[in-house]
C-alpha positions as CSV (number, residue, x, y, z in Angstrom):
1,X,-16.6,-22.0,-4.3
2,X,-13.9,-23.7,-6.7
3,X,-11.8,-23.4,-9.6
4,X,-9.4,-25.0,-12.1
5,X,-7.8,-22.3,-11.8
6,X,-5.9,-20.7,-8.9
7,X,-6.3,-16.9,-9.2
8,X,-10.0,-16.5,-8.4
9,X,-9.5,-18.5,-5.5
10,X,-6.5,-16.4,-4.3
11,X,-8.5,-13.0,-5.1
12,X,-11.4,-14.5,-3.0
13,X,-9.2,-15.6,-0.2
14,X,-8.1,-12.1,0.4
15,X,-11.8,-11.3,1.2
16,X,-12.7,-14.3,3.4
17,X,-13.7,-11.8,6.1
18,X,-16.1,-9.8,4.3
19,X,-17.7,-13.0,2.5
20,X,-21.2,-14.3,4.1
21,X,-20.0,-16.8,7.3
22,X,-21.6,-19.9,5.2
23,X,-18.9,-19.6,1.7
24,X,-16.2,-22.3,1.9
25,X,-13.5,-21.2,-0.6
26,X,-11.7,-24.6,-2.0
27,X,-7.6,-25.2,-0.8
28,X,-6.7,-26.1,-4.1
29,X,-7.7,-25.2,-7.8
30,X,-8.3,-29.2,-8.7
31,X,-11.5,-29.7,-10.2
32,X,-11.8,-31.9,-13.1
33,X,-15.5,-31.3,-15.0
34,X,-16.2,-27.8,-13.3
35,X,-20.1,-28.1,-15.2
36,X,-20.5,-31.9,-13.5
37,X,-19.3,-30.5,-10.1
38,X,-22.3,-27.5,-10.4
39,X,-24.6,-29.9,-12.1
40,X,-24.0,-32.3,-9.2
41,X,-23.8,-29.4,-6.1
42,X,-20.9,-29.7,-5.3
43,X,-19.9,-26.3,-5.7
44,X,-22.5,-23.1,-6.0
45,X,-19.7,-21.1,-8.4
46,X,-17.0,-22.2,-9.8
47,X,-14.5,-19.9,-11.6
48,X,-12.7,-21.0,-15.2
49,X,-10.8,-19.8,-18.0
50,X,-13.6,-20.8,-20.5
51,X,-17.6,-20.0,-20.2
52,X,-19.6,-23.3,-19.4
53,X,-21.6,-24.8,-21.8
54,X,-24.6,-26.6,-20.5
55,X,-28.1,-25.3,-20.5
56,X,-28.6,-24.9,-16.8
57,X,-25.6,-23.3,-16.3
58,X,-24.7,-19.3,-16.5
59,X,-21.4,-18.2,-17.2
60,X,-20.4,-14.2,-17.0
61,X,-16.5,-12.8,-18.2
62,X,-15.5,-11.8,-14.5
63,X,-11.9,-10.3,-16.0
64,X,-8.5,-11.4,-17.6
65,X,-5.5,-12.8,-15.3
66,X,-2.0,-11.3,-17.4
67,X,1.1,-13.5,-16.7
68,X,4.1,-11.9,-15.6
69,X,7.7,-13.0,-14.8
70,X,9.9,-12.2,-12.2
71,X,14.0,-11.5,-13.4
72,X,17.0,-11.1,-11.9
73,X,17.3,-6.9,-12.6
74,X,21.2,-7.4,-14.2
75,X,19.8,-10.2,-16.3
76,X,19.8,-8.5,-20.4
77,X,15.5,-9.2,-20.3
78,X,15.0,-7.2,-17.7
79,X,15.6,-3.8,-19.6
80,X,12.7,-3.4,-21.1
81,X,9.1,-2.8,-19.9
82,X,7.5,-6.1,-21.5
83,X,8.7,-9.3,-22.7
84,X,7.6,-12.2,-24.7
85,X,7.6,-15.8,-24.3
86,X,10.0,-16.2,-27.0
87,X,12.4,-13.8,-25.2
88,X,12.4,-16.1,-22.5
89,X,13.6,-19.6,-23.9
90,X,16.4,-21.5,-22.4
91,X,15.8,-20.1,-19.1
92,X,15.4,-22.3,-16.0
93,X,12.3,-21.2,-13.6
94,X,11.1,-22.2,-10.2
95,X,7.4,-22.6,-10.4
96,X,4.6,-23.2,-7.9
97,X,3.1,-26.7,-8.8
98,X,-0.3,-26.0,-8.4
99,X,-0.5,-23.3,-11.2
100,X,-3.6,-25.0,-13.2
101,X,-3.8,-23.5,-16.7
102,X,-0.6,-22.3,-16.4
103,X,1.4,-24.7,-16.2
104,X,0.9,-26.2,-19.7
105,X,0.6,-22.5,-21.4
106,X,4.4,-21.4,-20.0
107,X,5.4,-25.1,-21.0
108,X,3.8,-25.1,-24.6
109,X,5.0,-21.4,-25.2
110,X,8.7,-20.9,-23.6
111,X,11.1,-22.9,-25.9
112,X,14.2,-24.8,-24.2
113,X,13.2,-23.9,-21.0
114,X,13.6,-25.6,-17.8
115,X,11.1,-25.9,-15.1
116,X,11.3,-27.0,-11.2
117,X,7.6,-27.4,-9.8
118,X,7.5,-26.7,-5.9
119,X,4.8,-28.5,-3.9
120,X,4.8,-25.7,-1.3
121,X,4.8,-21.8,-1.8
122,X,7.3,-22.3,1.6
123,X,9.9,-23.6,-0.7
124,X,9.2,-21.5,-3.8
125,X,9.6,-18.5,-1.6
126,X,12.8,-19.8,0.1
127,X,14.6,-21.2,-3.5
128,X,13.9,-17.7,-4.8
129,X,15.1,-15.8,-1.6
130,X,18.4,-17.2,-2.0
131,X,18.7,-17.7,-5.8
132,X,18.6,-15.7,-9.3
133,X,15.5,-18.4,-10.3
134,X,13.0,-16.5,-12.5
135,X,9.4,-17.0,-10.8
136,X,5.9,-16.2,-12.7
137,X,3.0,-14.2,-11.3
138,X,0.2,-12.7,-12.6
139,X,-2.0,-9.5,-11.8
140,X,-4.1,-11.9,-9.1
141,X,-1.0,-12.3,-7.2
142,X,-0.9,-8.8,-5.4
143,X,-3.7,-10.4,-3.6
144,X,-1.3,-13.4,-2.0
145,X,-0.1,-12.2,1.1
146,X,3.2,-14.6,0.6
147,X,3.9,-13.2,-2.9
148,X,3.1,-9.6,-2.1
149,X,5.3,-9.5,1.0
150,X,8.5,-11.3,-1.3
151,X,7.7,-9.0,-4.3
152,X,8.5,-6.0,-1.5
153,X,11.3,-6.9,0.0
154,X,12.9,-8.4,-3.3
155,X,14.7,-5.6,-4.9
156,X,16.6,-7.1,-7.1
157,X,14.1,-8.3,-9.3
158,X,12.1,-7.0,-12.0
159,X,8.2,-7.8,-12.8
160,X,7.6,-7.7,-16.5
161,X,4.4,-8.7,-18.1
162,X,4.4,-11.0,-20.8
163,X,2.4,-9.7,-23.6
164,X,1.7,-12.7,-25.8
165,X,-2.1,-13.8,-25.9
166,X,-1.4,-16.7,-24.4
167,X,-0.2,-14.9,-21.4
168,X,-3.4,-13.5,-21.0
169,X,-6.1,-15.6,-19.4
170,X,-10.4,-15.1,-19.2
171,X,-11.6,-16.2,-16.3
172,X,-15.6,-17.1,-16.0
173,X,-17.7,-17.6,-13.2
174,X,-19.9,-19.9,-13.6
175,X,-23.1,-21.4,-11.4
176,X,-26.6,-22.9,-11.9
177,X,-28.7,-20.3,-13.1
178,X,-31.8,-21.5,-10.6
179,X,-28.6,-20.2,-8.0
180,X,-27.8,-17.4,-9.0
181,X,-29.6,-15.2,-5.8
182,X,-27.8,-17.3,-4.0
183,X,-24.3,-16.5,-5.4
184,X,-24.5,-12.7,-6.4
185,X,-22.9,-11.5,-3.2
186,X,-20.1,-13.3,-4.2
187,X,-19.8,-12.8,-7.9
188,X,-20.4,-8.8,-6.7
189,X,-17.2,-8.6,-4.6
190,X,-15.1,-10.7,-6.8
191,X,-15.9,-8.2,-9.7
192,X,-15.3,-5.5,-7.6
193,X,-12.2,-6.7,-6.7
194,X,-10.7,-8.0,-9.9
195,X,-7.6,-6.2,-11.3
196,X,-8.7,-5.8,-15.1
């Protein structure tokens, strides 16, 4: 099972136990041509924020991941029970690299702002112990141990979700349609599961 896209993978991780013994979840959301990599077997599923569109291939809406962000609670933003992206320009953020998707929607859509990519969630976790950094996550993220456990014990932040539609994400699972049997375990407990 892969993706170009990290929540799925992090929402599935959190069930390794109860998925059959044989799945292998990918480390990293890095595939390039998610329809070549099913076309070719390399993957069984594969989970993206658009539907696939090659005839042997099935694609089904599994949910939407919503972007949040992560404030400081004496900054002026975090009064308020949403923000936009607009809202947020000029700000500096420290942001885990390996963000897919992501990455280029909070770059395209917050103006002036500032971004340091960390390699390892380690260091994101650390910079953001010790500093007022902002830090994104999204509604998949209560399933990252890591996150969930920082997001407890950090009370001096505020989680706001950003409402513009470009903070809010489809994600698709997608397989060969001749493996479908083979995949509906999977597809079953990721949808029931999914935070929509």
């Amino acid at each position: 099972v892969g993706a170009p896209v990290p929540g799925p993978l992090i929402g599935l991780q959190s069930l390794a136990t109860q998925l059959p013994a044989n799945v292998q979840l990918a480390a990293t959301a890095d595939i390039i041509d998610p329809a070549q990599a099913l076309l070719a077997n390399d993957y069984a599923l594969i989970f993206t924020n658009h539907p696939l569109a090659a005839p042997a291939i099935t694609s089904e809406r599994l949910g939407t991941e919503r972007l949040a962000v992560n404030l400081n609670q004496f900054m002026y933003q975090a009064n308020q029970a949403t923000i936009t992206f607009a809202e947020l320009a000029d700000l500096s953020f420290v942001v885990l690299n390996d963000i897919g998707p992501w990455r280029a929607i909070i770059q395209d859509n917050i103006p002036g702002a500032k971004f340091f990519y960390q390699e390892e969630r380690d260091a994101l976790t650390e910079i953001t112990k010790f500093s007022d950094f902002p830090y994104f996550s999204t509604n998949v993220s209560q399933f990252d141990p890591v996150l969930t456990t920082q997001l407890a014990t950090d009370d001096k932040r505020v989680c706001l979700p950003i409402t513009d539609d470009a903070a809010q994400m489809p994600i698709y699972a997608s397989y060969l349609t001749a493996e479908k049997a083979r995949v509906a375990a999977i597809l079953k407990q990721a949808q029931a599961v999914w935070p929509d």
